[in-house]
C-alpha positions as CSV (number, residue, x, y, z in Angstrom):
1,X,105.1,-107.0,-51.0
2,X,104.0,-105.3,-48.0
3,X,102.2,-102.7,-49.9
4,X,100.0,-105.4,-52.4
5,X,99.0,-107.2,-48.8
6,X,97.5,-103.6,-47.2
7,X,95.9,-103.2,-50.7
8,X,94.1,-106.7,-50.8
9,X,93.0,-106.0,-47.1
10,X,91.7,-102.5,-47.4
11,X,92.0,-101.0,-43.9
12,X,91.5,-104.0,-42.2
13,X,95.1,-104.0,-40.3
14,X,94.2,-106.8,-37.7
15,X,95.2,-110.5,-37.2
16,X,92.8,-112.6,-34.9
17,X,94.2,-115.2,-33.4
18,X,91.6,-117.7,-32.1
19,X,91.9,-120.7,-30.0
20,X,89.4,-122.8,-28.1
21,X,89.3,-120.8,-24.9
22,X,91.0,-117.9,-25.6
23,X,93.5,-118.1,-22.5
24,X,96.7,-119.7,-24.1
25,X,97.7,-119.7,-27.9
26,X,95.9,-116.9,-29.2
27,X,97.0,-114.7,-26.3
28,X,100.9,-116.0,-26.7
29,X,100.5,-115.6,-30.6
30,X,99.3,-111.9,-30.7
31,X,101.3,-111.0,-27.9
32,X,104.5,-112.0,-30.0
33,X,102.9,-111.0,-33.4
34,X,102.2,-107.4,-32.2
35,X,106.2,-107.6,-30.7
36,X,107.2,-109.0,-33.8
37,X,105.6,-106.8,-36.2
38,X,106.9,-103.5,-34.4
39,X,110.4,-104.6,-34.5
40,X,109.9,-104.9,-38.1
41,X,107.9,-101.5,-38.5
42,X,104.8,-103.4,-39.7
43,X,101.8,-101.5,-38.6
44,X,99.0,-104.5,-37.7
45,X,97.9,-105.3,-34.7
46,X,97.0,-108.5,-33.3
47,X,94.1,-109.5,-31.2
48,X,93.3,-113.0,-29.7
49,X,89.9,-114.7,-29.1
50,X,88.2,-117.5,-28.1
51,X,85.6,-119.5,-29.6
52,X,84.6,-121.1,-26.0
53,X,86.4,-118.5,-23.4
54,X,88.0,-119.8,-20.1
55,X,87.2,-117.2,-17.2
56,X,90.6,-116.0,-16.9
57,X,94.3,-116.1,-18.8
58,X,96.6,-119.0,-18.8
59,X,99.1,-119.1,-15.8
60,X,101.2,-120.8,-18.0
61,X,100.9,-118.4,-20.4
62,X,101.1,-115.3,-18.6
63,X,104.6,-116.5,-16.8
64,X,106.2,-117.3,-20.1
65,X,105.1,-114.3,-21.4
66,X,106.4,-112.6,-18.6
67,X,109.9,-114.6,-18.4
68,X,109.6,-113.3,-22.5
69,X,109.3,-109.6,-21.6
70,X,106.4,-109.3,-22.9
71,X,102.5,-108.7,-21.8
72,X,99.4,-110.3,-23.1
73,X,97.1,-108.2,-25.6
74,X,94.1,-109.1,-23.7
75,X,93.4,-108.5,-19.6
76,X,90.9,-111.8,-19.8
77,X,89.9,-114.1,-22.4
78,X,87.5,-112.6,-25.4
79,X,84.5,-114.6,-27.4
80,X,85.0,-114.1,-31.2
81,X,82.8,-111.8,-32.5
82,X,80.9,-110.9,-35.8
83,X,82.4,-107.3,-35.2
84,X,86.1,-108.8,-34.9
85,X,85.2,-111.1,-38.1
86,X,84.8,-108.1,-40.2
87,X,87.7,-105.5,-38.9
88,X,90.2,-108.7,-39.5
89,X,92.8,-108.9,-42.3
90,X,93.1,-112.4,-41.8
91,X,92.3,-115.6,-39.2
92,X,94.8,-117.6,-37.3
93,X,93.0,-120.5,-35.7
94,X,94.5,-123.3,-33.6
95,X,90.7,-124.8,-33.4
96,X,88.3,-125.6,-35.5
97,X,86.5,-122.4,-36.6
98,X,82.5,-122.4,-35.8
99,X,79.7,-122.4,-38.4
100,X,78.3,-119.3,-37.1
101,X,81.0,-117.1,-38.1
102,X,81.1,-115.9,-41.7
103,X,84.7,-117.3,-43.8
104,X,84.8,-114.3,-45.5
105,X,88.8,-113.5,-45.4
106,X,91.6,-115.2,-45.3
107,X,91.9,-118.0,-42.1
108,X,94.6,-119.9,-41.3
109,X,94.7,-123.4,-39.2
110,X,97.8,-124.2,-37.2
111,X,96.7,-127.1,-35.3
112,X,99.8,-128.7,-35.1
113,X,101.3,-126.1,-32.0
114,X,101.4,-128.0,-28.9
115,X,99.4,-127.3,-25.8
116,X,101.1,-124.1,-24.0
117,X,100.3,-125.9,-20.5
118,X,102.6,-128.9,-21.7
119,X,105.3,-127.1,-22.8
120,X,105.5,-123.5,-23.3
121,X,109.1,-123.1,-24.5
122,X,107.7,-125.2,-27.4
123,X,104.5,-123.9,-28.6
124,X,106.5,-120.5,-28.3
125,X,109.0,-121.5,-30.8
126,X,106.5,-123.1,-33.5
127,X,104.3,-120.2,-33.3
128,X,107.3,-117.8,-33.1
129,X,108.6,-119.0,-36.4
130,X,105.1,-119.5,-38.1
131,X,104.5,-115.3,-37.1
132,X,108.1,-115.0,-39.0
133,X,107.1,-116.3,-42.2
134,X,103.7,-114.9,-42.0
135,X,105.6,-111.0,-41.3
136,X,108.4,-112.0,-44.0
137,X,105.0,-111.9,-46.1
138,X,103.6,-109.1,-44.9
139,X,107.6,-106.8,-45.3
């Protein structure tokens, strides 16, 4: 099943993960996609973005990452570009996506995770399992 995804994708191998400001849920989704999709021998990568970039990562997020054993994809929070529009596979957006950005490929909405500042243990698990079922696809 693996093999019909990479063919519908080309060589587009990257998920973008986008969320308002780019400090929180896209950084803790492609940090545990990109974990995730190595255990599994999956070769994509992740990358997160923001539509409206904070100055610097989630505290939050960087300590549960860190209590995780893992490290965040990105150094600082990244706008979503027209460049990282058209190397994606596919879209994974826990905020409304702007106009300005072509729909061109596959995007996902998962508004329903939970802000990471609330409760990080939380929106952890639901994006956990919603990166399982996407992978499951993917193997």
């Amino acid at each position: 099943m693996f093999n019909s995804f990479v063919e519908s994708v080309g060589s587009n191998l990257t998920i973008v993960f986008l969320c308002e400001h780019g400090a929180a849920k896209s950084i803790l989704a492609a940090a545990y996609f990109n974990h995730l999709a190595d255990e599994l021998g999956i070769k994509m990568r992740s990358v997160a973005r923001g539509t409206n970039p904070d100055p610097i990562l989630s505290p939050q997020t960087i300590a549960g990452l860190t209590r995780d054993g893992l490290t965040p994809t990105e150094s600082f929070p990244r706008e979503l570009t027209e460049a990282d529009m058209k190397s994606a596979s596919r879209v994974i957006t826990f905020c409304e996506l702007p106009e300005k950005y072509p729909q061109t490929i596959p995007i996902e909405f998962w508004k329903d995770v939970p802000p990471v500042s609330e409760d990080y243990a939380r929106s952890r698990d639901i994006i956990i399992d919603r990166i399982r079922l996407l992978l499951k696809k993917m193997e």
